[in-house]
C-alpha positions in Angstrom: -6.6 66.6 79.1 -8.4 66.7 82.6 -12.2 68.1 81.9 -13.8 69.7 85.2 -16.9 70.5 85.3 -17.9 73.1 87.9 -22.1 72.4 88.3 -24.5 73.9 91.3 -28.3 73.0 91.5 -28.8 76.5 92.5 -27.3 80.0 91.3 -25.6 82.2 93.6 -23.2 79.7 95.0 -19.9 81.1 93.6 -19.5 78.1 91.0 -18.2 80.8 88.0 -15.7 82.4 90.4 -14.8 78.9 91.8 -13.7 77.9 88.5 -12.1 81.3 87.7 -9.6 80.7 90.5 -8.6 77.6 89.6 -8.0 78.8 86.2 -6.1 82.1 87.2 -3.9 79.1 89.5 -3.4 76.9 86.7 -2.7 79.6 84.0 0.2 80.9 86.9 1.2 77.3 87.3 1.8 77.7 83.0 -0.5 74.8 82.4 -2.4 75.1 79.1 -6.2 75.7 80.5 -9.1 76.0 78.3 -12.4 77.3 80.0 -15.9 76.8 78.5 -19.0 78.9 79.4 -21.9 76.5 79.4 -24.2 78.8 81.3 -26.4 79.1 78.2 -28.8 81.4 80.1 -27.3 83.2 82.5 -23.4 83.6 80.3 -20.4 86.2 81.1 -17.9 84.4 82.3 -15.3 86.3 80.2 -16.1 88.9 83.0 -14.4 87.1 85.7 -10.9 87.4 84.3 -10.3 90.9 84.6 -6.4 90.7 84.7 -6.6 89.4 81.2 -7.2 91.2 77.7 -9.3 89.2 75.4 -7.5 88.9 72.2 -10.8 90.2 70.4 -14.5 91.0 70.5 -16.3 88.0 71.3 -18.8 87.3 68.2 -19.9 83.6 68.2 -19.5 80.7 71.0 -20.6 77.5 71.9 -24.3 78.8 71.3 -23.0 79.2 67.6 -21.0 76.1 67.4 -24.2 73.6 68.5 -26.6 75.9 66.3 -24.9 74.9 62.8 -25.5 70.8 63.8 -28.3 71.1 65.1 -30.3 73.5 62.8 -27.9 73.5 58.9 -27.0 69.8 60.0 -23.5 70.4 59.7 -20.3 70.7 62.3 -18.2 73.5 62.1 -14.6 72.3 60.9 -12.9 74.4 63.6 -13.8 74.8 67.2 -10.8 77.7 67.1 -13.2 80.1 65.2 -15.6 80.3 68.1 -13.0 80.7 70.8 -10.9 83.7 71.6 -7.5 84.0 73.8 -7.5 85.9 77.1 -3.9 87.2 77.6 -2.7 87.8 81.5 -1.5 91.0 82.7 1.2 89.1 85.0 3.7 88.0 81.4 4.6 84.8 83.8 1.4 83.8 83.6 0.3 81.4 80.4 -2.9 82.6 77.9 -6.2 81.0 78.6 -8.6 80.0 75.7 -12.0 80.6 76.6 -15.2 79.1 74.2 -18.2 81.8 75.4 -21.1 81.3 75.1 -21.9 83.7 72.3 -22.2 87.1 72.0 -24.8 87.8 74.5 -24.9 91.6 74.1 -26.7 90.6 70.4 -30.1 89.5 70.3 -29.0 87.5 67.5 -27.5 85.2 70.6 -30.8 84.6 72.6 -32.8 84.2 69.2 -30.3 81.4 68.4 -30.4 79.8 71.2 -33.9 79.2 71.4 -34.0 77.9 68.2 -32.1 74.6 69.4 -33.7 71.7 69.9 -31.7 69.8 73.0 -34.6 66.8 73.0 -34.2 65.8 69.1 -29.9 65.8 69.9 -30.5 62.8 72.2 -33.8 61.7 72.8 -34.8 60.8 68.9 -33.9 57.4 67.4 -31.2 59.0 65.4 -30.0 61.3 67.6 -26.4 62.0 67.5 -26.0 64.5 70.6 -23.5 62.2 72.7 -21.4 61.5 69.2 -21.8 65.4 68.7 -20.5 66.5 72.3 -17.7 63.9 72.3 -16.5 64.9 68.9 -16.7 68.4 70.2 -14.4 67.5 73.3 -12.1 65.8 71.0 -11.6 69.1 68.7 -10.9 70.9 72.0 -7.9 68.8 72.5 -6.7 68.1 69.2 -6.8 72.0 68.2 -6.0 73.4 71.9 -4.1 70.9 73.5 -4.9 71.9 77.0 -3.8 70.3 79.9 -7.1 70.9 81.4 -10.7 71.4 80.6 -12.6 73.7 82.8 -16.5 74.2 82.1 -19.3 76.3 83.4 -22.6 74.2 83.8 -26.1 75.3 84.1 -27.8 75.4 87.3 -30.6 72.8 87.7 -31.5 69.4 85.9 -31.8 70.2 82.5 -30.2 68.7 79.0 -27.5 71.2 79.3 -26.2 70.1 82.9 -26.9 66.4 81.3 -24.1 67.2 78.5 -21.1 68.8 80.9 -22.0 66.5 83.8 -22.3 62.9 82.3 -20.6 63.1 78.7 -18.3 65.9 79.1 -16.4 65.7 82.6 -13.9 63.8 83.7 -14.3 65.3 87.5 -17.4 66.9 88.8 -17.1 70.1 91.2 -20.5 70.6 92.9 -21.2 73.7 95.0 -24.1 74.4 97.6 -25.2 76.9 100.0 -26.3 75.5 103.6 -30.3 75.6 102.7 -32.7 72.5 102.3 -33.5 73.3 98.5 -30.0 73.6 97.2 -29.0 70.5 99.5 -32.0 68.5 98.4 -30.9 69.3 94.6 -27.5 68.3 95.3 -28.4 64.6 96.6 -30.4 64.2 93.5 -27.3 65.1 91.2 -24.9 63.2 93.3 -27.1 59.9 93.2 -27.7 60.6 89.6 -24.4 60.5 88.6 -23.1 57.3 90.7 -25.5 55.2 89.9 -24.3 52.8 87.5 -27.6 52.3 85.2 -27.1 55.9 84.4 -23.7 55.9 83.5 -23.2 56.7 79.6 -19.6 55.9 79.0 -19.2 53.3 81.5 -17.3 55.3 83.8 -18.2 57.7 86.8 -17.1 61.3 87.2 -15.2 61.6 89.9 -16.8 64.2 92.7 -16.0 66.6 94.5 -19.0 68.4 97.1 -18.3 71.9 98.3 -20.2 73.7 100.9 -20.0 77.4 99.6 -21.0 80.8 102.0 -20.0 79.6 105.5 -19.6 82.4 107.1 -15.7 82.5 108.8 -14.7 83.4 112.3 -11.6 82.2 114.8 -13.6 81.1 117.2 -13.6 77.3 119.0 -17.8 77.4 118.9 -18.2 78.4 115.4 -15.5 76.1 114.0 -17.3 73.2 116.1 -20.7 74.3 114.7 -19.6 74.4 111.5 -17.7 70.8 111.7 -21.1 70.0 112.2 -23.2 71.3 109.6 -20.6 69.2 107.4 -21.2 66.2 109.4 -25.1 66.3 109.0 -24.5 66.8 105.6 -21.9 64.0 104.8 -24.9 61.6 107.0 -27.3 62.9 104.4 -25.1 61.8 101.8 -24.7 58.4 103.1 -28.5 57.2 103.7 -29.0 58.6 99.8 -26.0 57.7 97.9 -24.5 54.4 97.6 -20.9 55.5 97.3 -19.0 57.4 99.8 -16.1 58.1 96.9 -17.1 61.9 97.5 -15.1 64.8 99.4 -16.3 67.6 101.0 -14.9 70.8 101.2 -15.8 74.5 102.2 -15.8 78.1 101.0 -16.3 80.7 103.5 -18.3 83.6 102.7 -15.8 86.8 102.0 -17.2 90.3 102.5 -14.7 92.0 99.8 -16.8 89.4 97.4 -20.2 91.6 97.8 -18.1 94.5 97.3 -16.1 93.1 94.2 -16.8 90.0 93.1 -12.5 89.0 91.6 -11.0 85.8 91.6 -9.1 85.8 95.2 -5.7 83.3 94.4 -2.1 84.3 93.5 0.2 85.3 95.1 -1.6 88.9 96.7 -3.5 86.3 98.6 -1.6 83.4 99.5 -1.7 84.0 102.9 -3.0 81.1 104.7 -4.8 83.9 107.4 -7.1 84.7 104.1 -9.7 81.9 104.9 -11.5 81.9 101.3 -8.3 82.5 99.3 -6.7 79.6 101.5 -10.0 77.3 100.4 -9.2 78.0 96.9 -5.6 76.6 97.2 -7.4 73.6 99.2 -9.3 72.8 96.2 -6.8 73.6 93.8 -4.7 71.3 95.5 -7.3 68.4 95.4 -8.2 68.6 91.7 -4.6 68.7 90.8 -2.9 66.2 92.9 -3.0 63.8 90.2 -1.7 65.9 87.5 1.2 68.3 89.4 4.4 66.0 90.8 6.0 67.0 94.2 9.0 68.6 92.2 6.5 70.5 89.6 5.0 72.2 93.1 8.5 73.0 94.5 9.7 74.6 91.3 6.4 76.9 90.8 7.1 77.7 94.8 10.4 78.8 94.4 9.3 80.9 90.7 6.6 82.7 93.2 9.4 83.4 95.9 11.6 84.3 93.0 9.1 87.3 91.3 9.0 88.8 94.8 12.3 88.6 95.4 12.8 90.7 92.2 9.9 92.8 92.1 10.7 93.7 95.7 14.3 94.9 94.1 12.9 97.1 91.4 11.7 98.9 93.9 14.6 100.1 95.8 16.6 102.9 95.1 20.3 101.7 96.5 22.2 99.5 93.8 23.9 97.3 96.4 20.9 96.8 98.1 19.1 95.8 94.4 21.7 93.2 93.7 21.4 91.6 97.0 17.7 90.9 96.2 18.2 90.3 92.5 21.0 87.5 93.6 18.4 86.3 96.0 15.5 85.6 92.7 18.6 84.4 91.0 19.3 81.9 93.2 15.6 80.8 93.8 15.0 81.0 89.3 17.9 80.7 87.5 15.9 81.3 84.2 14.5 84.8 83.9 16.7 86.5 81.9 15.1 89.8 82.8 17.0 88.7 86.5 20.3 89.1 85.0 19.8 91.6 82.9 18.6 93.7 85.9 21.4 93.1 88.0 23.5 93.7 84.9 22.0 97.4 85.1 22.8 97.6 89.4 26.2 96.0 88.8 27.3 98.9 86.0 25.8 101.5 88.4 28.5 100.5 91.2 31.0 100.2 88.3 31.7 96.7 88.9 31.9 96.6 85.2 32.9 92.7 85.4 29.9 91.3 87.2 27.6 93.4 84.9 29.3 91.8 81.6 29.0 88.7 82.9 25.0 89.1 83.6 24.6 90.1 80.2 26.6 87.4 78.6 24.1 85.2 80.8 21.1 86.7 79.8 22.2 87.0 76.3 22.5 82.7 76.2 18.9 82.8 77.7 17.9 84.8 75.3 19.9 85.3 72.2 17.6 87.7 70.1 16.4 90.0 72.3 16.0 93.7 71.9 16.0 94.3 75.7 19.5 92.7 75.8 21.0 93.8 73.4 20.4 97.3 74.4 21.4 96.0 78.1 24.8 95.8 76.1 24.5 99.3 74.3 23.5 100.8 78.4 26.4 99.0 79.6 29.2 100.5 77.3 27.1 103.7 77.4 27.8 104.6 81.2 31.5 103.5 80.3 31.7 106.0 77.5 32.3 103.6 74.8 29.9 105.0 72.6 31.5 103.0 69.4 30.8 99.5 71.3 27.1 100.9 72.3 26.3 102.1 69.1 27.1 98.1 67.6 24.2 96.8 70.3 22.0 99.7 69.9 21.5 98.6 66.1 21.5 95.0 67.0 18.4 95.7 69.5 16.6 98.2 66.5 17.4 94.8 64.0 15.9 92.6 66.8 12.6 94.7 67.5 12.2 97.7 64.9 9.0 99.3 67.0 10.7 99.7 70.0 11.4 103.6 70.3 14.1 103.5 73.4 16.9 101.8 71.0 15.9 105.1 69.1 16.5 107.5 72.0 19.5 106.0 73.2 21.4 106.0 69.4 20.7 109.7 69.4 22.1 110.3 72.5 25.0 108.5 71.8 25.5 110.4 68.1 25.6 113.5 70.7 28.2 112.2 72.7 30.4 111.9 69.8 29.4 114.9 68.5 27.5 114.0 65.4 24.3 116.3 66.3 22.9 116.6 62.8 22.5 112.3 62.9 21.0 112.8 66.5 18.9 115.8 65.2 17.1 113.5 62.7 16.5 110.9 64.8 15.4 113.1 67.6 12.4 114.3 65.1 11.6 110.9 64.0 10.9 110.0 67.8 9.0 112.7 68.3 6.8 113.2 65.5 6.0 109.0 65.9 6.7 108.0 68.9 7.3 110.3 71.9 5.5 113.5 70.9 4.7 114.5 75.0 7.9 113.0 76.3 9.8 115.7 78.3 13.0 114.2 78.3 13.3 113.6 74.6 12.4 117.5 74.0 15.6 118.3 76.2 17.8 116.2 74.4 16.8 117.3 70.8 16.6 120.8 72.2 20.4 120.4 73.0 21.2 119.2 69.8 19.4 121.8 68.1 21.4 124.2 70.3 24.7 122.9 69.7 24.1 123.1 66.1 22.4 126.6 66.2 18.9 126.2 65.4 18.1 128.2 68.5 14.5 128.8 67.2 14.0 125.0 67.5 15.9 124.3 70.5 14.0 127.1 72.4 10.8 125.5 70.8 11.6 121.8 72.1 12.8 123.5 75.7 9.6 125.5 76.2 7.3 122.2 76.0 9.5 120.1 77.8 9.4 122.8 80.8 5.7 122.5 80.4 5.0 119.1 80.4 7.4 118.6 83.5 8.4 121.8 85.4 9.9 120.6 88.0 12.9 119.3 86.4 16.1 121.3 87.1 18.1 119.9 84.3 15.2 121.7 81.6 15.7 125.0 82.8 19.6 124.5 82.3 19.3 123.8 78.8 16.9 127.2 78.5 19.7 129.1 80.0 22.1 127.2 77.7 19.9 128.1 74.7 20.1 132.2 75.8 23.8 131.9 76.2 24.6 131.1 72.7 22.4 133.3 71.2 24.3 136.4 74.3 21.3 136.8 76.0 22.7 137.0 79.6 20.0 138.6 81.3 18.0 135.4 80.5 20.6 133.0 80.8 21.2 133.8 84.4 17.7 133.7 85.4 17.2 130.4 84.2 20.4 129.2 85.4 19.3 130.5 88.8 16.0 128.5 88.4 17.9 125.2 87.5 20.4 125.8 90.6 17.7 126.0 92.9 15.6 123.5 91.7 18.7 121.3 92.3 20.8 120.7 89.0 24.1 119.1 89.8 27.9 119.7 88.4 27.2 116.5 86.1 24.0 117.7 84.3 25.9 120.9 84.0 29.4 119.2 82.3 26.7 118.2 79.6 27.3 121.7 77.9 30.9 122.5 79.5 31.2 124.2 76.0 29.1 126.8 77.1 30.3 127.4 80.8 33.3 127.4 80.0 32.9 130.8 78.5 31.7 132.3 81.8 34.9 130.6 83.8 36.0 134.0 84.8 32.8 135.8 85.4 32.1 136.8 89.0 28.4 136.8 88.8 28.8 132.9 87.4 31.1 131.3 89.9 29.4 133.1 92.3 26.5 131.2 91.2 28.0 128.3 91.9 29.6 129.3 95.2 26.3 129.6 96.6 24.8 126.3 95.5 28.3 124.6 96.7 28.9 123.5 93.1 32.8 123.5 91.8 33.9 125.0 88.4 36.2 122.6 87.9 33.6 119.4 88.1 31.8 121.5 85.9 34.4 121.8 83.1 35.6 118.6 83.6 37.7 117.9 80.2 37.4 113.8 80.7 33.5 114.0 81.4 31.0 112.9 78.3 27.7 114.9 77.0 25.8 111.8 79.0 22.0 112.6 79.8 
C-alpha cells in the first residue's frame, strides 16, 4: 500500500481536487484506492466525486474514529464502520473507499471534534498518538487492502498536518500558488520534513512540489516567463533545503474550474491540448511510475481505445458498420463480454446467424451465469423463429437474475408467437402492475393479446394509454384499428388504420395480426389503403411470417 499525502500551507490551491484526479485515474486504472479526508476543519471531500454514488449516508468518520481513543480510551475494532464505498458511474471503473471526516452537516461533528485533545496524543509522557495513527494505517490495509492510500491534509502547521505528513505518508504532494506567503510556508514544510533530526520513523517522505494556478497560454514569452518563476523558485529551494531529492511540477489555472469545480482526467479529457487535464496525467504518471509496469500502462491504453471503439458502435444505426467497430474493441480487449455479446446482436441482424452463435458461445465462456447472455441466446433464436430454443434461455436468464423484467417481456412475447396468449396475458399483467406500469410498448403487446383472446375491453384499455404515453408510434394505432375490427367496428378500424399508414407502419408490423387482415383481402376500400401507402397484400398475409414485435 502506497500512502500519499496531498498537503498545502495555504487553502485555495486545488490540493482536494488534485487528489480527486488522481483517485478518479487510479480507480479507472482498477487499482484498489482508499481516500481519507483529513481536512478536519474545512471537510467535504465526498463532494468531489460526483460520478460516484456513495453506498450510504455518511454518519461517522475519522473525527469519530480518533474521538473513542482519545476521549472513552478505547480503539474502535473496525475502521470499516466509519468508511463508506463510493461506486463509479463508468461500471469499468473500480469502487473507491472513502474514511470522511464525519458527518459535518451535524453539529454533533464540530462538538466532537473540539473535544479532542491533539497535544495529550503525543506530547504527554504516555502518549500513544504515533502507536495510535500507525495502528490506524495498519487497519486500513489489513481491512481495505488498497493499493494506494490517498489523504487530504490540513492546511498550515498544526498536529493534524504533523500526523498525515510525518507518520502517515509514504510520499508527500505539496501544492502552492505563486505568492510570497504560501511560498514561504512551503520552504518551512519542505525543510521540516528532510531534515533528519525530525524524522519519526527513520525514513523521509518522498516529495513532490507543485506550483498550482499558473495561468496557460501558447505563447514563447509566457512559457519563458513561466520557466522562470519555477527556476527562482527551485533557487529558493536550494539556499533553504539541504536535499534537492524534490520535483517540481505545475498546474495551470483552468477557467471551467471557477465555473465548476470537477475532477478534469479520463478519458473526456485526455487530450494533451487540455493543459490542466494533461498536468494531471503528468503527475499521475510521477506518483505511479514505481507501482504501474510498462505492460500494466499498455493494457489500460488499449482498454481506453477499446470502450471507444465500442461505445462509438452503440451509437450507429448500420449493423455492418457496428461490427466493424465492435471487431475493432475486440481486437484492442478481448475480455468484455458485453463486446461479443453486442456483435452477437449486429451479426443476427444481418442473418449471419453463424458469426452471432459463435459470439455468444464466446461471451457465454466469459461469463457463464449471466442473465444478459443468456437472453443474448433467447434474442438470437427469437429473430430466427425458434421460439422453443428461446424460451430454454429466456428461463435460464429469469433463473440467473429473477429482478430483471426484460426476460419477462420477451417470454410473453414469445408465448404469443406460439399462440399461447392466456400464458403471455398473465405475464403481461405481472410486468405491468410491478415493473413497467408507463411502458408503451408493453401496453401494445398485452393489448394484442388481450385482443386475440377477446377481452376487447382490456385490449382497448392497454391501447389507449400506450397511444398516450407515446403518440407517435404508427404500430399503436394499428393495434387500435385491430381492436375495432374484431369487435366489426369498421368505421373505426379504418380511421385508425389510416392514422397508422401515415404515420409510417410497415407490411411487417402489419403481418403481426394477418388474422385480422386477412378478412378484408377482398375489400376495395382496404387494398386501396395499401395501394396508396405502396404496401403489398401479399407481404402483409405472409403465411411463413411470425407474430414478432
Amino acid at each position: 500500500m502506497k500512502t500519499i499525502t496531498f498537503y498545502s500551507y495555504k487553502g485555495g490551491v486545488g490540493r482536494s481536487l488534485a487528489l480527486t484526479n488522481i483517485a478518479i485515474r487510479l480507480s479507472e486504472f482498477r487499482k484498489k484506492v482508499c481516500v481519507l479526508d483529513f481536512d478536519l476543519e474545512a471537510p467535504g471531500l465526498q463532494f468531489k466525486f460526483s460520478n460516484y454514488a456513495a453506498s450510504r449516508k455518511i454518519e461517522k468518520g475519522i473525527v469519530d474514529y480518533i474521538y473513542s481513543f482519545v476521549v472513552n480510551k478505547s480503539i474502535p475494532k473496525n475502521i470499516d464502520d466509519f468508511a463508506i464505498d463510493l461506486y463509479p458511474s463508468n461500471k469499468y471503473f473500480s469502487d473507491i473507499k472513502l474514511i470522511p471526516a464525519g458527518d459535518v452537516m451535524d453539529v454533533k461533528y464540530w462538538k466532537t471534534l473540539s473535544q479532542i485533545n491533539w497535544g495529550s496524543m503525543f506530547y504527554e509522557e504516555k502518549g500513544l498518538g504515533v502507536k495510535f495513527f500507525l495502528d490506524l494505517k495498519k487497519k486500513i490495509f489489513d481491512e481495505f487492502k488498497p493499493d494506494f492510500l490517498l489523504i487530504d491534509s490540513r492546511t498550515g502547521i498544526t498536529d493534524i498536518s504533523g500526523i498525515t505528513l510525518r507518520i502517515l505518508a509514504d510520499e508527500v504532494v505539496i501544492l502552492a500558488a505563486n505568492n510570497r506567503e504560501s511560498i514561504f510556508g512551503t520552504k518551512k514544510i519542505i525543510k521540516s520534513l528532510t531534515d533528519e533530526s525530525h524524522a519519526i520513523l527513520q525514513q523521509h517522505p518522498k516529495v513532490t512540489f507543485i506550483l498550482t494556478r499558473v495561468p496557460f497560454t501558447d505563447t514563447i514569452r509566457d512559457k519563458e516567463k513561466e520557466s522562470r518563476i519555477l527556476k527562482n523558485i527551485e533557487n529558493e529551494f536550494k539556499v533553504e533545503i539541504s536535499t534537492t531529492n524534490i520535483e517540481t511540477l505545475v498546474i495551470h489555472s483552468d477557467r471551467r474550474l471557477e465555473e465548476d469545480e470537477k475532477p478534469l482526467i479520463g478519458d473526456d479529457y485526455d487530450d494533451k491540448s487540455i493543459s490542466i487535464s494533461n498536468d494531471y496525467l503528468k503527475l499521475f504518471d510521477k506518483l505511479t511510475n514505481d507501482i504501474l509496469s510498462a505492460e500494466e500502462v499498455e493494457i489500460f491504453r488499449k482498454k481506453r481505445l477499446a470502450e471507444r471503439e465500442y461505445n462509438k458502435a452503440l451509437s450507429l444505426k448500420d449493423h455492418s458498420q457496428k461490427i466493424l467497430a465492435f471487431t475493432k474493441a475486440i481486437e484492442l480487449d478481448s475480455t468484455q463480454y458485453e463486446y461479443y455479446l453486442k456483435r452477437a446482436d449486429s451479426y443476427t441482424k444481418t442473418k449471419d446467424y453463424d458469426m452471432g452463435l459463435q459470439d455468444l458461445n464466446k461471451a457465454l465462456d466469459l461469463n457463464p451465469n449471466s442473465s444478459f447472455v443468456f437472453e443474448g441466446f433467447s434474442l438470437f433464436y427469437f429473430e430466427q423463429d425458434k421460439f422453443e430454443n428461446a424460451l430454454q434461455y429466456i428461463n435460464k436468464a429469469i433463473k440467473a437474475d429473477a429482478n430483471r423484467a426484460f426476460p419477462y417481456f420477451l417470454k410473453a412475447l414469445t408465448y404469443s408467437n406460439i399462440g399461447n396468449d392466456n400464458d403471455a396475458i398473465v405475464i403481461y399483467k405481472d410486468i405491468v402492475e410491478k415493473y413497467f406500469p408507463e411502458s408503451d410498448v408493453v401496453l401494445n403487446s398485452y393489448a394484442d393479446s388481450l385482443r386475440i383472446v377477446g377481452n376487447y375491453s382490456e385490449a382497448f384499455k392497454n391501447i389507449s394509454k400506450a397511444i398516450q404515453l407515446n403518440p407517435n408510434e404508427a404500430l399503436y394505432f394499428g393495434t387500435l384499428a385491430e381492436i375495432y375490427a374484431c369487435q366489426g367496428k369498421h368505421d373505426e378500424f379504418y380511421l385508425n388504420l389510416g392514422i397508422a399508414l401515415a404515420k409510417g407502419i410497415t407490411a411487417d408490423q402489419l403481418t403481426s395480426a394477418k388474422d385480422v387482415y386477412s378478412k378484408f383481402a377482398d375489400d376495395p376500400q382496404f387494398i386501396a389503403m395499401l395501394n396508396t401507402y405502396a404496401i403489398d397484400l401479399s407481404e402483409v398475409l405472409n403465411d411463413n411470417k411470425s407474430r414478432k414485435e
